[in-house]
C-alpha positions as CSV (number, residue, x, y, z in Angstrom):
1,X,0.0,0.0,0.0
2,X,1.4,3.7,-1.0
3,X,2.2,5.6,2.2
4,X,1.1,9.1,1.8
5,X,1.8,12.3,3.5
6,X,-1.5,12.5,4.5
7,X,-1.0,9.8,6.4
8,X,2.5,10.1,8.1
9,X,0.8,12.9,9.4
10,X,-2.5,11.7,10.8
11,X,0.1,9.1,12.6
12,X,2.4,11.7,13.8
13,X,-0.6,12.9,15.4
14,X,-2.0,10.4,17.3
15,X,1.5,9.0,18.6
16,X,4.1,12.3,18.8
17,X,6.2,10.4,17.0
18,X,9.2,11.9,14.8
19,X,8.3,11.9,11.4
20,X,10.7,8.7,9.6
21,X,10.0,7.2,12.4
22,X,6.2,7.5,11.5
23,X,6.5,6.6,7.7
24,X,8.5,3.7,8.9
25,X,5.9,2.2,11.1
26,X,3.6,3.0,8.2
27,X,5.9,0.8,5.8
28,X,6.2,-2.3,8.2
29,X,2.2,-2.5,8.8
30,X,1.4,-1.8,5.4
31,X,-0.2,1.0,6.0
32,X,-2.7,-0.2,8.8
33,X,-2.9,2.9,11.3
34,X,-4.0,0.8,14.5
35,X,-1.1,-2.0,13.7
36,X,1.7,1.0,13.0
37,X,0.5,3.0,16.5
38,X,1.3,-0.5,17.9
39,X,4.5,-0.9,16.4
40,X,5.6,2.3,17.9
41,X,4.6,1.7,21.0
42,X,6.6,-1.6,21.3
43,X,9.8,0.2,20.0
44,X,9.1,2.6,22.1
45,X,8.7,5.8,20.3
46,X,5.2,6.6,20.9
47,X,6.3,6.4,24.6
48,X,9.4,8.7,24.0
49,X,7.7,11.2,21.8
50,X,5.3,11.8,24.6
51,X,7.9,12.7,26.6
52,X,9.5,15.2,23.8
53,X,7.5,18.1,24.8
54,X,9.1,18.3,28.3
55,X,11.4,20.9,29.0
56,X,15.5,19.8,28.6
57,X,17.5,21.8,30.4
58,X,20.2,20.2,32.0
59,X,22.5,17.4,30.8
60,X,26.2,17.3,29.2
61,X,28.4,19.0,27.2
62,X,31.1,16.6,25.3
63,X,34.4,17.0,23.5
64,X,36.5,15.7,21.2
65,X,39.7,16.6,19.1
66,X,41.7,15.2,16.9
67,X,43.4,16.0,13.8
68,X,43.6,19.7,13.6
69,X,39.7,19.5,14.4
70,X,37.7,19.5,17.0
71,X,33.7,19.1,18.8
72,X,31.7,20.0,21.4
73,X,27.9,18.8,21.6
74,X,25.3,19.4,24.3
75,X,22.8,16.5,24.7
76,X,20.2,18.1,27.1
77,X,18.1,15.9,29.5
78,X,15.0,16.6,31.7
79,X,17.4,16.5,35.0
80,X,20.7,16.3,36.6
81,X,20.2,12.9,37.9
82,X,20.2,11.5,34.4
83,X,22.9,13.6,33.2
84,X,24.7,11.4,36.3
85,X,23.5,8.1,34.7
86,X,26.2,6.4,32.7
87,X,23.7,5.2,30.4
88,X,23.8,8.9,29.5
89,X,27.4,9.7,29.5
90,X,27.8,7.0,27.3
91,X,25.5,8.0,24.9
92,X,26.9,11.6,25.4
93,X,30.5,10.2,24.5
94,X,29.5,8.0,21.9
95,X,27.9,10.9,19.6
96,X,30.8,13.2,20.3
97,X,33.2,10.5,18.7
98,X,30.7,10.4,16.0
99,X,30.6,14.1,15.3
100,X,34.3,14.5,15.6
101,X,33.8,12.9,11.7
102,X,31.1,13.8,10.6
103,X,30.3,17.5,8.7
104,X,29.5,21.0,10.4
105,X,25.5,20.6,10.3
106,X,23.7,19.5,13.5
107,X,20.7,17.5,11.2
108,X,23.4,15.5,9.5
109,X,25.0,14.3,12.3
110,X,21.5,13.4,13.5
111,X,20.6,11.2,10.7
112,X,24.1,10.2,10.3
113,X,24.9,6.0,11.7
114,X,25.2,5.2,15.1
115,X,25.8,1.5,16.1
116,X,23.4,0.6,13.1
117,X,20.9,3.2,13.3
118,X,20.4,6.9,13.3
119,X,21.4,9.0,16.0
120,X,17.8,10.0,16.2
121,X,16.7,6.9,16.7
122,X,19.4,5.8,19.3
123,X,18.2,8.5,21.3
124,X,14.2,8.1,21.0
125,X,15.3,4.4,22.4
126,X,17.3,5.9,25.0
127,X,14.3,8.3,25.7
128,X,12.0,5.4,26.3
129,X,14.4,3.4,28.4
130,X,15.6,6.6,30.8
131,X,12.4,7.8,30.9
132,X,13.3,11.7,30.0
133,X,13.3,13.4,26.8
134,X,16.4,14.2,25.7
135,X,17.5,16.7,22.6
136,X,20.6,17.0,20.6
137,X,20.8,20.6,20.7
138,X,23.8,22.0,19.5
139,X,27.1,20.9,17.4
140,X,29.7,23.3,17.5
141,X,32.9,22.5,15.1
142,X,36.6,24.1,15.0
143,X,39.7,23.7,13.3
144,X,43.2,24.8,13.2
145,X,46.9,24.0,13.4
146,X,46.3,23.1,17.2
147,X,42.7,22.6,19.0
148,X,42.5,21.8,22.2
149,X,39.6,21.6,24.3
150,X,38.7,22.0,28.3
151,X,36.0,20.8,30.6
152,X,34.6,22.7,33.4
153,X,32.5,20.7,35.9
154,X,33.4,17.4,34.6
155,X,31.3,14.5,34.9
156,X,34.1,12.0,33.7
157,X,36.5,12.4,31.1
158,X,35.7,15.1,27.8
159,X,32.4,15.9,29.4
160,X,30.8,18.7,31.5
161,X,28.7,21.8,32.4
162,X,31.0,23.5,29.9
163,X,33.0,22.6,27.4
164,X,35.7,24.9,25.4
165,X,37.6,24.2,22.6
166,X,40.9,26.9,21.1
167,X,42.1,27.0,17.7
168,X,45.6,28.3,17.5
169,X,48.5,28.7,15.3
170,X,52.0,28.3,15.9
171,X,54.5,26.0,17.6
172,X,52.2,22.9,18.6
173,X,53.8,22.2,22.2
174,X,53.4,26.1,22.5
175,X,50.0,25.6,21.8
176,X,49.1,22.7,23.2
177,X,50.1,24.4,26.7
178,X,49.3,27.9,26.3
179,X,46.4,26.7,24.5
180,X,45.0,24.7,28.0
181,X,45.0,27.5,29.8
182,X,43.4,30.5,27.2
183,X,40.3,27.5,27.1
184,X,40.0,27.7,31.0
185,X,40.4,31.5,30.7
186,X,37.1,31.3,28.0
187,X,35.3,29.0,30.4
188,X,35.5,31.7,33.3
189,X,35.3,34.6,31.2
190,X,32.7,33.6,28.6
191,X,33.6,36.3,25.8
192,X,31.4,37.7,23.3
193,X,33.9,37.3,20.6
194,X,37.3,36.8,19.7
195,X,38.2,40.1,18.9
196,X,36.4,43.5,18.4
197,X,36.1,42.7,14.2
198,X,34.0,39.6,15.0
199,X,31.5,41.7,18.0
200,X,27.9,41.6,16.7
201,X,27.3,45.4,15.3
202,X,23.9,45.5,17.3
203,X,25.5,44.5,20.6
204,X,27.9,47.2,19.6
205,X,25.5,50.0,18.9
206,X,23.1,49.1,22.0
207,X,25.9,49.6,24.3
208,X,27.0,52.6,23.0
209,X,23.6,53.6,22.8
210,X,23.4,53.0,26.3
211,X,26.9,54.4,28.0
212,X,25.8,57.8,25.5
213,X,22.6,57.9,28.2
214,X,24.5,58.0,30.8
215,X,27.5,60.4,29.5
216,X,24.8,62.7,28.9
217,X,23.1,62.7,32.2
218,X,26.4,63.9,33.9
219,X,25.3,67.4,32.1
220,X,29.3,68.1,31.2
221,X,30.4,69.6,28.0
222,X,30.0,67.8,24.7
223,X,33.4,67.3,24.3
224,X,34.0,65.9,27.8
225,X,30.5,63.6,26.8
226,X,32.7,62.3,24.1
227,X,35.8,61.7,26.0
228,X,33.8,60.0,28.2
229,X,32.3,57.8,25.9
230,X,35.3,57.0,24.1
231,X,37.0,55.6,27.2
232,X,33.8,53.7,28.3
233,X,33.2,51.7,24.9
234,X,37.3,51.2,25.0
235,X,36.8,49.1,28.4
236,X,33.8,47.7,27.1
237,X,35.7,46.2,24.1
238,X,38.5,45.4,26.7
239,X,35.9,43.1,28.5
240,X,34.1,41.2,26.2
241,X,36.4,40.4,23.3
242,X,38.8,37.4,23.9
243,X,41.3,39.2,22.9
244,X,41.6,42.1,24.5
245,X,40.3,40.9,28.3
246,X,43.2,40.8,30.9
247,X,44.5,37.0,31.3
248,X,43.2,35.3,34.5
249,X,46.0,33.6,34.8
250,X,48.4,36.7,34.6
251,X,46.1,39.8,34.6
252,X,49.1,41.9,33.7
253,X,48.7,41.2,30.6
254,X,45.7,40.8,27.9
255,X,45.4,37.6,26.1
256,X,46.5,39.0,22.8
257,X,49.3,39.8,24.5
258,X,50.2,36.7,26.1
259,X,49.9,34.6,23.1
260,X,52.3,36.7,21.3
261,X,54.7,35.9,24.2
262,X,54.1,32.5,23.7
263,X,54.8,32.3,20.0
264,X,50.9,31.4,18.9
265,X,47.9,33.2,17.7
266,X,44.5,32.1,18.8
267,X,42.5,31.9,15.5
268,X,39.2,30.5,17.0
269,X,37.0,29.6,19.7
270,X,33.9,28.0,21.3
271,X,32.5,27.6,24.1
272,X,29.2,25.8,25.2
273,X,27.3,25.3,28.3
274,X,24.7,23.0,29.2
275,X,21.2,25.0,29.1
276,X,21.9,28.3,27.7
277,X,19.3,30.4,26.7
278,X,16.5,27.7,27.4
279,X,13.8,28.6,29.8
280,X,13.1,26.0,32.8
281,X,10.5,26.2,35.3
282,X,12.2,26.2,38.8
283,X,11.7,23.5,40.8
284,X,13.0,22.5,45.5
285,X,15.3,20.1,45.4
286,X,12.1,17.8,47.0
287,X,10.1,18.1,44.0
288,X,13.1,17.2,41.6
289,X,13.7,13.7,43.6
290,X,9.9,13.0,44.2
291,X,9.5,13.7,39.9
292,X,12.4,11.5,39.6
293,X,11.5,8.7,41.6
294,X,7.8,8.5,40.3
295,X,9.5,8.1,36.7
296,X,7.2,11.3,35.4
């Protein structure tokens, strides 16, 4: 029987379930709607896809490098607990491999083969086995001469709250070292960019914007105002550009400058933590256990 869009949908529908893996319980039953709801629930996926509209917030970040290359990627899950579970790190370490040779885009490596099936799929199995959703959220890829990578808040090895990776130029074993501690520097410091080129224009302008406010408020003379907000947006630059923020681990110099003493150039950077920019409903401490232990 011809499986039809109309279809795939009506079944995504009743179940949640992700769209292939819709058309493919479609294909097996032969189109029979009843018989493919049932084939979802016994892999599973029905189950897991009810649990894909709950909010992913904590989890891991995992790294990898090799080559001149290097990945980080955050696999988010429902709670910390889970994040704990080694089912989970595994999982977590497993896809970081995987990415470290695949391509730059996040929906290839999710369709891309993982221990005989798609990475989707391993983790809508894993989602009905844990019991909490999970999502693949973000794949961040660098290369260069030299990339090294750090792990804040590490769970076990190449995995954490945060993970940083530095792509540098230069002398390997110069970089290799040096290169360890600018990614702990990142970590701490989170930067907006490497350098002022790379600063998003609007966060540029909206600061200046801002700091022009306040100049004016002091009521001095317009050439004082623009004194004053020359040396302003020249601190602001200094604080949230890689390059130009003191080094935490000698703030007597800037970065920049401390990479030029070490006979490398820093050429790229990431840096990901687990959660960013996703909104999660607070929860005690009690509440998180109790949810836990009921398997909700």
């Amino acid at each position: 029987m011809a499986i039809t869009a109309a279809m795939v949908k009506d079944l995504r529908e009743a179940t949640g379930a992700g769209m292939m893996d819709a058309k493919k319980a479609l294909t097996e039953t032969d189109g029979d709607m009843e018989a493919a709801v049932d084939w979802l629930r016994t892999k599973g996926l029905a189950k897991a896809a009810k649990k894909s509209g709950r909010v992913a917030a904590e989890g891991l970040v995992g790294v990898s490098v090799g080559d001149g290359r290097g990945v980080a990627i955050e696999l988010n899950s429902e709670t910390d607990f889970v994040a704990k579970n080694a089912d989970f790190q595994k999982l977590v370490r497993e896809i970081t491999d995987l990415a470290l040779t695949t391509g730059e885009e996040l929906e290839v490596l999710r369709q891309t083969q993982l221990n005989g099936k798609s990475v989707d799929e391993v983790l809508s199995e894993a989602i009905a086995r844990i019991g909490e959703n999970m999502t693949l959220r973000r794949l961040h890829v660098l290369e260069g001469e030299t990339v090294v990578s750090y792990v804040h808040n590490a769970a076990t090895a190449g995995m954490g709250k945060i993970g940083v990776l530095v792509a540098l130029n230069g002398p390997k074993d110069k970089a290799e070292e040096i290169g360890k501690q600018f990614a702990m520097h990142i970590a701490a410091t989170n930067p907006a960019s490497l350098s002022e080129k790379d600063l998003d224009p609007a966060l540029v302008e909206r600061e200046k914007t801002v700091l022009t406010e306040q100049a004016r408020e002091s009521g001095k003379p317009e050439a004082v105002i623009e004194k004053m907000i020359e040396g302003r947006m020249a601190k602001f630059l200094e604080e949230v550009t890689l390059l130009g923020q003191k080094f935490v681990i000698n703030p007597d110099v800037t970065v920049a400058q401390a990479a030029k003493d070490a006979g490398v150039e820093i050429t790229g950077y990431a840096r990901v933590e687990v959660g960013e920019g996703i909104e999660k409903k607070e929860e005690d401490f009690a509440a998180e256990v109790a949810k836990t232990m009921a398997g909700a």
